[in-house]
C-alpha positions as CSV (number, residue, x, y, z in Angstrom):
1,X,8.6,-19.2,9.3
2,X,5.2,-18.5,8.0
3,X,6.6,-18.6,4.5
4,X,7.6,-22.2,5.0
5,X,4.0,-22.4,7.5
6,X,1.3,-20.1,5.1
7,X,-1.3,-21.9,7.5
8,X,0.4,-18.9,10.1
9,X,-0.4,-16.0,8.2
10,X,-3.6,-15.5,10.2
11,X,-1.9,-14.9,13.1
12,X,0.2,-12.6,11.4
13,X,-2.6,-10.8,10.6
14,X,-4.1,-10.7,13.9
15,X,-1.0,-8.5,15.3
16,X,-1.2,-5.6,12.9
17,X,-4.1,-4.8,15.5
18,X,-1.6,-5.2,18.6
19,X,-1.4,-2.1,21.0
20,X,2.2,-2.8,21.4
21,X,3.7,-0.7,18.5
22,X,6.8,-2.9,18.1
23,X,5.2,-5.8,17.9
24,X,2.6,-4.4,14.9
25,X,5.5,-2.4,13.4
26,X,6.7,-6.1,13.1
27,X,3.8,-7.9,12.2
28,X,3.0,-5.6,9.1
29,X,6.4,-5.6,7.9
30,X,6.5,-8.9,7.9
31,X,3.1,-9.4,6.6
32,X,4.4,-7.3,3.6
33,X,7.3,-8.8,2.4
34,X,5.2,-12.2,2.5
35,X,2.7,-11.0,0.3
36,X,5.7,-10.0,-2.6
37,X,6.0,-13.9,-2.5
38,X,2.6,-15.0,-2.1
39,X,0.0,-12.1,-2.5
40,X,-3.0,-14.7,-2.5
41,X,-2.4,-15.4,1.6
42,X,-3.9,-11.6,1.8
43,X,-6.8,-12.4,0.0
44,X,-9.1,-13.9,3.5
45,X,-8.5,-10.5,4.7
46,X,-9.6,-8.5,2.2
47,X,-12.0,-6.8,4.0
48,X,-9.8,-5.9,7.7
49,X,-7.3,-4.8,5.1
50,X,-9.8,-2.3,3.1
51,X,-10.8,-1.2,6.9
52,X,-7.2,-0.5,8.4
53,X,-6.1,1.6,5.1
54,X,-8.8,4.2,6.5
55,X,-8.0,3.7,10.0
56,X,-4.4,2.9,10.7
57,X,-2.6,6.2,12.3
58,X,0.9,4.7,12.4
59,X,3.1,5.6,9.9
60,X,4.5,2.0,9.6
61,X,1.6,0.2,9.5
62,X,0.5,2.9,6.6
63,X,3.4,2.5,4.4
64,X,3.1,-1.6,4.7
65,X,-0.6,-0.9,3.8
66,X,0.2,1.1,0.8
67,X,2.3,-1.9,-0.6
68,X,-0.1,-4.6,0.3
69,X,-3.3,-3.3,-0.9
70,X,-2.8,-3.2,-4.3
71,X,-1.6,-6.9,-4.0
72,X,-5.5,-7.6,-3.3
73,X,-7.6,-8.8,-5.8
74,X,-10.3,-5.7,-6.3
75,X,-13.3,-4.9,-7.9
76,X,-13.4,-2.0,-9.8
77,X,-15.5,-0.2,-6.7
78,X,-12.9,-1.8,-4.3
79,X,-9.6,-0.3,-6.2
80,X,-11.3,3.2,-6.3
81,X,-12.1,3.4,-2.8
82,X,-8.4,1.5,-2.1
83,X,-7.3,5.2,-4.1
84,X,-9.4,7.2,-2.1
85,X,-7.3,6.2,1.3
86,X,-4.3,5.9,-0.8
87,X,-4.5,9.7,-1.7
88,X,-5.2,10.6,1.8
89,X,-1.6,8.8,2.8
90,X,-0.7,11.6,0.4
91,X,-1.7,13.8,3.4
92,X,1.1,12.4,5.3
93,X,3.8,13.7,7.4
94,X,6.2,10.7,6.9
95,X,7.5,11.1,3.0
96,X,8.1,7.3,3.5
97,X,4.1,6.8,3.8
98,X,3.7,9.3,0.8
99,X,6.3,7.9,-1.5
100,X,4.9,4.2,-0.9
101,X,1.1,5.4,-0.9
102,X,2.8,6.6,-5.1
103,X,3.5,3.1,-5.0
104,X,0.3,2.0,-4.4
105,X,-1.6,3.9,-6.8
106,X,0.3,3.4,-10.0
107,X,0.1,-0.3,-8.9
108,X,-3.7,0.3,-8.8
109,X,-3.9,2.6,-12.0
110,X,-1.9,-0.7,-13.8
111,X,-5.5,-2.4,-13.2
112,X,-8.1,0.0,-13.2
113,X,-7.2,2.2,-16.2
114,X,-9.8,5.0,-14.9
115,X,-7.6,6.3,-12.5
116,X,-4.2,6.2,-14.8
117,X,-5.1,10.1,-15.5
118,X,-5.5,11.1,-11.9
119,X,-2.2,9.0,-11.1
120,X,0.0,10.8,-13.5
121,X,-1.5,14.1,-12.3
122,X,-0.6,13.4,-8.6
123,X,2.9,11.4,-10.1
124,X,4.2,14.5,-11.8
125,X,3.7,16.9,-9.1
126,X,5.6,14.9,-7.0
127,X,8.5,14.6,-9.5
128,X,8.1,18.8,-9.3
129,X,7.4,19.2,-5.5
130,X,8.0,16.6,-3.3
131,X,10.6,14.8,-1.4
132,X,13.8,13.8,-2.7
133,X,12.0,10.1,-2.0
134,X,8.9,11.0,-3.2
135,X,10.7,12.8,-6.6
136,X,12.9,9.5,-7.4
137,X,10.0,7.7,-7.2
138,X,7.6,9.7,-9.3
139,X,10.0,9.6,-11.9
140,X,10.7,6.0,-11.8
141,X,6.6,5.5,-11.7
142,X,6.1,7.8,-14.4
143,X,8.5,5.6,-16.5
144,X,6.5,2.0,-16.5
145,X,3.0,3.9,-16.9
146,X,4.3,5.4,-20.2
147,X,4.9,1.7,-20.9
């Protein structure tokens, strides 16, 4: 619906703050698979999306995060501090929030070159040491930054 309405997205939004868990599980999946298609309706909530990525404690709201904050257009300050809560999802216990937080950096490390060092550090040990999840996807990662 709010692909066919975009002028819905706000509201949306709105319900990745809900107290009912289902209904923001919902909301930020949702939210995420929009933004594949069109990334610019995240862009108004630039800032509640910078603020949530430090304070979201659900592990599904975390893993949408990962995806979606790299989809945001940055400045070079914003992508670093967008890493810094990225490589505290690292921290995680869900290996789903950890293998999508990989995601989410090499995304960053694609624009802000800086951290492409840092990125392959933390992508290689979790090709040696992490989750079957989080291995697969180091590797594949690892692949389109030698690129």
């Amino acid at each position: 619906m709010v692909l066919r309405e975009p002028r819905r997205f706000p509201e949306l939004i709105e319900f990745l703050w809900s107290d009912d868990p289902i209904v923001r599980m919902c909301a930020a999946d949702a939210a995420e698979k929009i933004s594949v298609q069109k990334p610019g309706l995240l862009a108004p909530f630039k800032a509640e999306l910078m603020g949530l990525l430090f304070e979201a404690e659900p592990q599904e709201l975390r893993w949408h995060l990962a995806l979606m904050i790299p989809r945001l257009t940055l400045t070079k300050k914003e992508r670093q501090r967008a890493a810094e809560g990225l490589r505290r999802y690292l921290e995680d216990r869900s290996s789903i929030v950890k293998t999508f937080a990989l995601q989410g950096l090499t995304e960053l490390a694609a624009v802000e070159r800086s951290l492409l060092p840092e990125v392959r550090e933390i992508l290689g040990a979790a090709e040696r040491a992490g989750t079957p999840a989080m291995r697969a996807r180091a590797r594949k990662l690892l692949k389109t930054l030698a690129q």
